[in-house]
C-alpha positions in Angstrom: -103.4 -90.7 -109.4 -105.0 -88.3 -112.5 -107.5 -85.5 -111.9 -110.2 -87.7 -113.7 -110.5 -84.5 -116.3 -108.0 -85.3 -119.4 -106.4 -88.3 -117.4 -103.2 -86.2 -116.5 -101.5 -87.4 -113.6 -101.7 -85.4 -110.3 -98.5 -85.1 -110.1 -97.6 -83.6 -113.8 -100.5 -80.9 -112.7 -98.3 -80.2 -109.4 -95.1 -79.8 -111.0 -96.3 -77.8 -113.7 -97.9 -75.1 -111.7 -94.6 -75.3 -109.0 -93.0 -74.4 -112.0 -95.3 -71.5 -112.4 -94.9 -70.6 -109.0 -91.3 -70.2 -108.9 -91.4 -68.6 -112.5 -93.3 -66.0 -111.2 -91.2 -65.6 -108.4 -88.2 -65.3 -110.4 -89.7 -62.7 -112.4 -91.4 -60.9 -109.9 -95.0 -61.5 -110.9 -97.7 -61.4 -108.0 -99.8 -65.1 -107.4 -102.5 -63.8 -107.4 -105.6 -65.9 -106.4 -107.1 -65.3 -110.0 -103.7 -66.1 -111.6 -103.0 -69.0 -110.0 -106.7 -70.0 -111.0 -106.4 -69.5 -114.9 -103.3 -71.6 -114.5 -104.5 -73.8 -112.5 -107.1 -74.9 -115.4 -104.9 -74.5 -117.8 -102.4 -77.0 -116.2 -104.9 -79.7 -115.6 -106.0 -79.8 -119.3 -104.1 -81.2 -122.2 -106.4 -80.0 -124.7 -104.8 -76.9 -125.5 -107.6 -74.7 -124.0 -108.6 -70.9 -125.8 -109.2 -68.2 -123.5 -112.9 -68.5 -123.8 -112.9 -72.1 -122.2 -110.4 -71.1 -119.7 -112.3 -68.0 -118.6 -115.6 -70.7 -118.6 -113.7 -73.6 -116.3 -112.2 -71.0 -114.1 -115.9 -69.0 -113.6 -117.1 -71.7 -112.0 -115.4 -71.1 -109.2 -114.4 -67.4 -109.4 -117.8 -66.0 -110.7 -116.6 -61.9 -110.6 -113.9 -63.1 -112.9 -114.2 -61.6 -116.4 -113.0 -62.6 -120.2 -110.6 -59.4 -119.8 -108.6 -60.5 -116.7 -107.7 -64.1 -118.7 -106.8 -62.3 -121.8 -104.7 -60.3 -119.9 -102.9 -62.8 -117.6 -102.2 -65.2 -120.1 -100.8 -62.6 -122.6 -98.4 -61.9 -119.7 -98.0 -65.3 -118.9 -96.9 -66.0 -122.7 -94.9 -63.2 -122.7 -92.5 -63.6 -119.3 -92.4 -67.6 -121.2 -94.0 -69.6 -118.4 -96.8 -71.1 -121.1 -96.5 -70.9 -124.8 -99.3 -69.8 -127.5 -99.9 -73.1 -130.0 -100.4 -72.1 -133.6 -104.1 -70.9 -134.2 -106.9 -73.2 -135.9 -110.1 -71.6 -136.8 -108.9 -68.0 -135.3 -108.7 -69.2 -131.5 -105.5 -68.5 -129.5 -104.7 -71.9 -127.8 -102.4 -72.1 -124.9 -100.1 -74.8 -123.5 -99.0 -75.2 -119.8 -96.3 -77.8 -120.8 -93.0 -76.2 -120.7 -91.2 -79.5 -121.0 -89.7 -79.5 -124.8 -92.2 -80.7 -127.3 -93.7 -80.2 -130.8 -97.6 -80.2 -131.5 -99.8 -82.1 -133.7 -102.6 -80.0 -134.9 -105.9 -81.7 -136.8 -106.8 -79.5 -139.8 -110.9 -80.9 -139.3 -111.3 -80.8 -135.6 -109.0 -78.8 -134.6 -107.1 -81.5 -131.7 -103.9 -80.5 -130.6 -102.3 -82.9 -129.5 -98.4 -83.0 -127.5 -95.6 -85.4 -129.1 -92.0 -85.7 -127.8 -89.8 -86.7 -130.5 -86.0 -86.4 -129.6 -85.2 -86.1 -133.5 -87.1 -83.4 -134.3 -85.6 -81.7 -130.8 -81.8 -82.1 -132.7 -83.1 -80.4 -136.2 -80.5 -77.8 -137.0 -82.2 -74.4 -138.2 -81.4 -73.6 -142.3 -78.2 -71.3 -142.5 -80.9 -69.5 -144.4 -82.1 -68.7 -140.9 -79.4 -66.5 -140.1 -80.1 -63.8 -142.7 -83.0 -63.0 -140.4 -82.1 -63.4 -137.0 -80.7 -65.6 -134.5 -82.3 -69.0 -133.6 -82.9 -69.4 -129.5 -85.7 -72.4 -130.0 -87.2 -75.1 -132.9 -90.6 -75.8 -132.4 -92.2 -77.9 -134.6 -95.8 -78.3 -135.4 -97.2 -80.8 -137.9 -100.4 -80.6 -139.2 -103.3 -83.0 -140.3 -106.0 -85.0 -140.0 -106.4 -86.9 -136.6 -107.2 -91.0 -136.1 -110.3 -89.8 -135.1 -111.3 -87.7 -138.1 -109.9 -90.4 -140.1 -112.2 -93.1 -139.1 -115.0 -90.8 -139.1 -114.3 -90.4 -142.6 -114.0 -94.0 -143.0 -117.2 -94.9 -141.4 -118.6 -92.4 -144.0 -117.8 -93.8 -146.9 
């Protein structure tokens, strides 16, 4: 069963916002009605939603809910770890309720980010050039280019 929105199954959108749940139980962080509704919309989309399109999904059902309160919950959201900021395109903070270990494919013309799992990429070794800056807790990949979708565009173009 999906949610009929970006075809992720029901049950992907449960576990990912149980995992929120208990993450903010853990660390102590109220569940607030209008937190659990930012996440919520964030968990049912795999689009890699801004804040701006958060705040728009979410408004439809919490109308006194303003831009400031999304900012502000998912900047604390992203910083206690339970979502992750995905590299900006075009100046736009995306977000990403998937906590499962992935990398990201980012479209340089449209802007898609899209999720890959790739256990290779999940065994790359940091460069011992690394260590003369810090210590390495994660790897997170992001590759970037232009989508199937831009491609064919540029195809049917030409």
């Amino acid at each position: 069963m999906t949610n009929g929105r970006d075809m992720i199954p029901q049950k992907q959108i449960d576990r990912r916002i149980q995992e929120f749940v208990e993450a903010c139980r853990a660390q102590g962080i109220k569940t607030t009605n209008q937190r659990m509704e930012i996440l919520q919309e964030l968990a049912r989309s795999e689009q890699h939603p801004d804040a701006e399109s958060l705040f728009l999904g979410v408004r439809k059902r919490l109308p006194s809910l303003s831009l400031d309160t999304v900012y502000r919950t998912l900047r604390l959201f992203e910083e206690r770890g339970i979502i992750t900021r995905v590299g900006s395109i075009k100046e736009r903070a995306r977000f990403d309720a998937n906590t499962k270990r992935h990398h990201h494919f980012i479209c340089t013309q449209c802007g898609l980010i899209s999720d890959f799992y790739s256990e290779t990429l999940d065994r790359l070794k940091p460069p011992s050039e690394v260590e003369a800056v810090g210590t390495t807790d994660t790897v997170y990949i992001e590759l970037r280019g232009i989508c199937n979708a831009c491609q064919a565009q540029k195809r049917a173009q030409s």
